[in-house]
C-alpha positions in Angstrom: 117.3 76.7 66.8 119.0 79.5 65.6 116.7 83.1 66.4 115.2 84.8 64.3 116.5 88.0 65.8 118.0 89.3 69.0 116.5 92.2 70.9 117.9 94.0 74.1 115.4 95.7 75.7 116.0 98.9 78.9 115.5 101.9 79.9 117.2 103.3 76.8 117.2 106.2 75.0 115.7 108.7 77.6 119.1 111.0 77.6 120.0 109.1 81.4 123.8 108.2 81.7 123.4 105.1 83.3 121.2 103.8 81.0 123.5 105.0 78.2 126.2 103.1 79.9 123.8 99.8 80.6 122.9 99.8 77.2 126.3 99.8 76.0 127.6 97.2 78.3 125.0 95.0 77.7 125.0 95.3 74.2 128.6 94.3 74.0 127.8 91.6 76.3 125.7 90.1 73.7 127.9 91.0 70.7 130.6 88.9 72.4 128.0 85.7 72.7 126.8 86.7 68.8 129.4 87.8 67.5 128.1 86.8 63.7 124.3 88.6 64.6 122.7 91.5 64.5 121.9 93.2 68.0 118.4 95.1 67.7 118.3 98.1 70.6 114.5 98.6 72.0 115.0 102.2 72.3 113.4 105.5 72.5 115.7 107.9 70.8 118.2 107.4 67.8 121.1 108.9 69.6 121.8 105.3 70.2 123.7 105.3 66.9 126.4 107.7 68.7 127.4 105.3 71.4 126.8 101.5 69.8 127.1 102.5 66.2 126.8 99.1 64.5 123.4 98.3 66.3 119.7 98.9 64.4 117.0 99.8 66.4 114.0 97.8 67.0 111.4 99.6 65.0 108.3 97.0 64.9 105.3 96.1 67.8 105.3 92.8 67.0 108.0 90.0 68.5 108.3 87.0 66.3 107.9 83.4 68.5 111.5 83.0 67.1 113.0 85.8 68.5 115.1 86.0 71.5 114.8 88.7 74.3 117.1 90.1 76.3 116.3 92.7 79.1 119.7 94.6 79.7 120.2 95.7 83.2 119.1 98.6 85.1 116.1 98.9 87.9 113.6 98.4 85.4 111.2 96.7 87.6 109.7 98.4 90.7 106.8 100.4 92.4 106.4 103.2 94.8 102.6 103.4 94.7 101.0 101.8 97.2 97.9 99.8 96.3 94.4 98.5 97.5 93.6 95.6 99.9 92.9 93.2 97.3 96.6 93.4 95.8 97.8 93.4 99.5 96.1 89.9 99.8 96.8 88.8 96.5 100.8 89.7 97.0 101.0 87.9 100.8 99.2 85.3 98.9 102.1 85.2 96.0 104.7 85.2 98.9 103.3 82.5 100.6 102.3 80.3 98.1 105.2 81.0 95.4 105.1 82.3 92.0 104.6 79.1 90.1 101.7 77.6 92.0 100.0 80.8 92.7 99.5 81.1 88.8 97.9 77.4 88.7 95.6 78.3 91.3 94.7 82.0 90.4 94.4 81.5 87.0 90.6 80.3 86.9 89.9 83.9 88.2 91.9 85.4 85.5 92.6 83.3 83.0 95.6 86.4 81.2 97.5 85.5 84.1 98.6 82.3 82.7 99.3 83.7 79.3 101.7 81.5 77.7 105.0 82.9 75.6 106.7 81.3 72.8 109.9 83.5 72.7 113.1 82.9 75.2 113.3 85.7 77.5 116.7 86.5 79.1 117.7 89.3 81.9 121.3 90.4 83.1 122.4 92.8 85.8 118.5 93.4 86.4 117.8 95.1 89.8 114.3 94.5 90.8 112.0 96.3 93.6 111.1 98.2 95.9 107.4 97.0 96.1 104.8 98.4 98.5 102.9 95.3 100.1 100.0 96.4 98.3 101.8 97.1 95.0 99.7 97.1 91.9 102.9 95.6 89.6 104.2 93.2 91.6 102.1 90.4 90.2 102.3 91.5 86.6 106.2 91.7 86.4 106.2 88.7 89.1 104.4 86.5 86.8 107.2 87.8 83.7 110.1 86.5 85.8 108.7 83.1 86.3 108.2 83.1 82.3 112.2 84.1 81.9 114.4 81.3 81.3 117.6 83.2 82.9 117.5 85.7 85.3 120.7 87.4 86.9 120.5 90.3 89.4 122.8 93.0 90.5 122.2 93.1 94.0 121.2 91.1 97.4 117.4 93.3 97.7 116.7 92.2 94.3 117.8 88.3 94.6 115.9 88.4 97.9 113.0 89.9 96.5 112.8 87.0 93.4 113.8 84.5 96.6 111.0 85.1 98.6 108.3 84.6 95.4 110.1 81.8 94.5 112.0 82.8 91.0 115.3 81.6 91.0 117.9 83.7 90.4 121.6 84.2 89.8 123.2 87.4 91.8 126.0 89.0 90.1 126.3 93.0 89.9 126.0 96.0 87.7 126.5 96.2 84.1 128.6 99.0 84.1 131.2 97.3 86.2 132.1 95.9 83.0 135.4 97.1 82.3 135.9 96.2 78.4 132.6 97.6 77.7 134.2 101.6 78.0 138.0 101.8 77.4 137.6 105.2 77.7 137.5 105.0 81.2 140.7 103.4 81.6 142.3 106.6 79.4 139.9 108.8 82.0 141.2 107.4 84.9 144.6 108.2 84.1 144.2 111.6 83.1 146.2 113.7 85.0 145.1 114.3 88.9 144.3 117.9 90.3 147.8 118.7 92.9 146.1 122.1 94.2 143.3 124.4 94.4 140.0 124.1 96.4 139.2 120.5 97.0 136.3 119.7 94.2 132.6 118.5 95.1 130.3 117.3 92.5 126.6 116.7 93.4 124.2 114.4 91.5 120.6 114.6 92.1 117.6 113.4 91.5 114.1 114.8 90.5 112.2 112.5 93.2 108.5 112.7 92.7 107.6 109.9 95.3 109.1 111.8 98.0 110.7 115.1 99.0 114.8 115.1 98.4 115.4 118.5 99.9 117.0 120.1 96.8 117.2 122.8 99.3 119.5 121.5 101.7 122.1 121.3 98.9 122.0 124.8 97.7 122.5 125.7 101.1 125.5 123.7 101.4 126.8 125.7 98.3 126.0 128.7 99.4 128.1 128.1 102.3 130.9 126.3 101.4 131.6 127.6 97.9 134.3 129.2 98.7 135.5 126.4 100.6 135.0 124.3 98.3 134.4 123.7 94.2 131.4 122.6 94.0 129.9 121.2 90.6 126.3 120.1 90.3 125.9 117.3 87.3 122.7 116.4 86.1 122.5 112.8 84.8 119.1 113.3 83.2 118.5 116.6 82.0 114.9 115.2 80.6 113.8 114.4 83.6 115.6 116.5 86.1 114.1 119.7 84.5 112.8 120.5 88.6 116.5 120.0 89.9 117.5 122.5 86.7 115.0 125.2 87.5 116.0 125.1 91.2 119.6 125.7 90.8 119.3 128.1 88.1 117.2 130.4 90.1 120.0 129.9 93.1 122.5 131.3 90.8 123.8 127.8 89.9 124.8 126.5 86.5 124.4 122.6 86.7 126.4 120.5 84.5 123.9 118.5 82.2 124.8 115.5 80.6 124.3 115.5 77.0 125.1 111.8 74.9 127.3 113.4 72.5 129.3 114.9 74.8 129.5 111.3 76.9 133.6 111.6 77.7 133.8 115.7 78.5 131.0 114.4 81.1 132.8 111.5 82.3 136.1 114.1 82.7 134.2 116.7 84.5 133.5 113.6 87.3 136.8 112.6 87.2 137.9 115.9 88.4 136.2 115.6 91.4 137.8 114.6 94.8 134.8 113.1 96.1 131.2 112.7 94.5 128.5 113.4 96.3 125.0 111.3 94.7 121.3 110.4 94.9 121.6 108.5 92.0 122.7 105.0 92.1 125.1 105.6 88.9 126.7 108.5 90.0 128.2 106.2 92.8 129.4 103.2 90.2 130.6 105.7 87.3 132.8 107.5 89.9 134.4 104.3 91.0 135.2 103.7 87.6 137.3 107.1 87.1 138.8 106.1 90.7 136.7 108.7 92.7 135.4 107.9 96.1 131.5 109.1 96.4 128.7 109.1 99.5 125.4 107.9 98.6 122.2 109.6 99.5 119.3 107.1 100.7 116.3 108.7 98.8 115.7 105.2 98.1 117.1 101.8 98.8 119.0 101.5 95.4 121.5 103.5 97.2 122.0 101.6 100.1 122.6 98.2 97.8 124.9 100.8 95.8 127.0 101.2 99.1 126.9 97.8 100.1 128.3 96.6 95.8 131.0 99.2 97.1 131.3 98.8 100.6 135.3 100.1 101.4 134.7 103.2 98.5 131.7 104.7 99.3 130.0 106.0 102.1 126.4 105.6 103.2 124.3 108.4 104.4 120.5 109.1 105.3 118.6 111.5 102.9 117.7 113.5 106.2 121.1 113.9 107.1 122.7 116.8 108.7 124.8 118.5 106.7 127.7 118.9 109.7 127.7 115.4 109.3 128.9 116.0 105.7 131.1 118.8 106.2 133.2 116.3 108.9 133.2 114.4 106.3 134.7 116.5 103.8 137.1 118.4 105.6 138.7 115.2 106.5 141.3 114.6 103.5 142.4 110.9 105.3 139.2 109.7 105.3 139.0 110.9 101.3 142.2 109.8 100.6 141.6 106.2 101.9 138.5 105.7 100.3 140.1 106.9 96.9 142.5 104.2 97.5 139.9 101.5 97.8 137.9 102.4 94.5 140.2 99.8 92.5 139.7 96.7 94.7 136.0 97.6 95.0 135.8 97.6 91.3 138.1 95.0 90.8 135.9 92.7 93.0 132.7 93.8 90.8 134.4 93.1 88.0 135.1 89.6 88.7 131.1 89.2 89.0 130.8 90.4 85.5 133.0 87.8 84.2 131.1 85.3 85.9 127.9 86.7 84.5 129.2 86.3 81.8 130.4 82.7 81.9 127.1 81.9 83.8 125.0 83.0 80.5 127.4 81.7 78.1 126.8 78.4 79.8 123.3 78.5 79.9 122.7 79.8 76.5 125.4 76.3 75.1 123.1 74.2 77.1 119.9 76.1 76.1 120.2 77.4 72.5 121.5 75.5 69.5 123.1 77.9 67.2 
């Protein structure tokens, strides 16, 4: 049966460039499988308008049993809290028992946890965890996997994650490794490289409340290698990074911030970089993109499975690191040079998952949906 209506849901509208891009991709995604249909955008803001023009935004509470959802990428579904002993047992118990028959035997205790759905829900390019042992949301979004009827992941923690409960689970990659999503980048990318001057640095960081990320340590590195260096510091969510903000601008140091309606001055600013340096998983996958090499900073294991999507362009580096570790780093142009030169096949590679994303949901909705 044809749906009623369409509905991405995401992280969306909270001013994050990654999340700008998700949305984008995905909602293209789904214009390309709908073509004829109206895509409705779960969002926050209406800024949406500025980047998917011919979308409407999903205004009502209420989700007809017709509809069909579609949860559109990004790490929507994680905790860093840990819990109590009973959600300790009750997740070991999950684990051991699987998804599907721990809600048949649990649900006598709580009856909500069997909740039954009558809409088709769909996710793509979904990354999924960490969890704590004792996590408080594992179950809950645990027990909303098992009710989706497709479920695609972008990386090897998140498929293992699903694995281990016992949700199946395709493993593809990121959404914004979906090159006909942004043809701007391809006119970005070619813009004309920087032959001289101080080799440029841009840093991307992260307002972390669930640890410390030693904002410090990279004013320091400014302060000491700015005339070595051109260092730019590019806030992806200006929103949320208001910390990050205050920080730099009582160092002295005028951030970048990333406003929607300015999405391709942004994007050119990063492209002008010779290297990025990032705690945020996006900052790694938008640079390869524009053909710019980047390290990523573990504050969390997103980055690491962000290294590992781009394994020959990137490099990997502990959030305690040291920063003469990094300054080797920089000062070595070969090392640079060669991991500039590998941004295309590692995108290239990525982007061949997307097209089989792609051809993976395709399928499934043909077999699934009669339109």
């Amino acid at each position: 049966m044809k749906p009623n209506r369409i509905i991405l849901k995401g992280y969306y509208g909270a001013g994050n460039i990654g999340d700008d891009l998700l949305m984008i991709s995905a909602y293209k995604i789904l214009k390309e499988l709908f073509p004829e249909d109206k895509i409705y955008v779960d969002t926050k803001s209406g800024y949406y308008k500025i980047l998917i023009p011919d979308a409407v935004k999903f205004t009502e509470s209420k989700i007809n049993s017709s509809d069909l959802i579609f949860y559109g990428g990004g790490g929507l579904f994680f905790d860093f809290q840990k819990g109590d002993i009973k959600h300790l047992l009750l997740n070991s118990a999950v684990n051991l028992l699987n998804i599907k028959r721990f809600i048949y035997l649990f649900s006598w205790v709580r009856p909500k946890i069997k909740q039954e759905h009558e809409q088709k829900i769909i996710s793509f390019g979904l990354g999924v965890g960490p969890y704590p042992y004792s996590s408080k949301k594992y179950i809950r979004h645990l027990v909303l996997f098992n009710k989706m009827e497709f479920i695609s992941v972008r990386d090897e923690m998140s498929h293992s994650i699903l694995r281990k409960a016992g949700v199946p689970a395709f493993i593809h990659t990121d959404l914004v490794f979906n090159r006909e999503a942004f043809p701007f980048f391809k006119e970005i990318e070619q813009q004309k490289e920087k032959k001289d001057g101080k080799p440029s640095i841009g840093i991307i960081l992260r307002d972390w409340r669930f640890e410390e990320n030693n904002i410090s340590k990279y004013i320091q590195f400014y302060n000491e290698n700015k005339d070595k260096f051109d260092i730019q510091f590019l806030v992806f969510n200006p929103t949320n990074d208001t910390g990050i903000i205050e920080q730099l601008k009582n160092s002295k140091i005028s951030p970048i911030l990333y406003n929607p309606r300015d999405l391709i001055p942004f994007l050119q600013i990063m492209k002008t970089q010779d290297i990025i340096i990032t705690q945020r998983a996006h900052g790694a996958i938008i640079a390869n993109q524009l053909n710019v090499p980047a390290i990523c900073i573990g504050i969390e294991p997103k980055l690491k499975n962000v290294h590992r999507m781009l394994p020959n362009s990137t490099l990997y580096l502990d959030k305690d690191f040291d920063l003469n570790d990094l300054n080797i780093i920089l000062v070595d142009k070969k090392k640079i040079d060669a991991l500039r030169k590998a941004t295309k096949s590692d995108a290239e590679n990525n982007y061949k998952k997307v097209l089989q994303l792609k051809r993976d949901l395709s399928n499934f909705l043909n077999t699934n949906l009669k339109k």
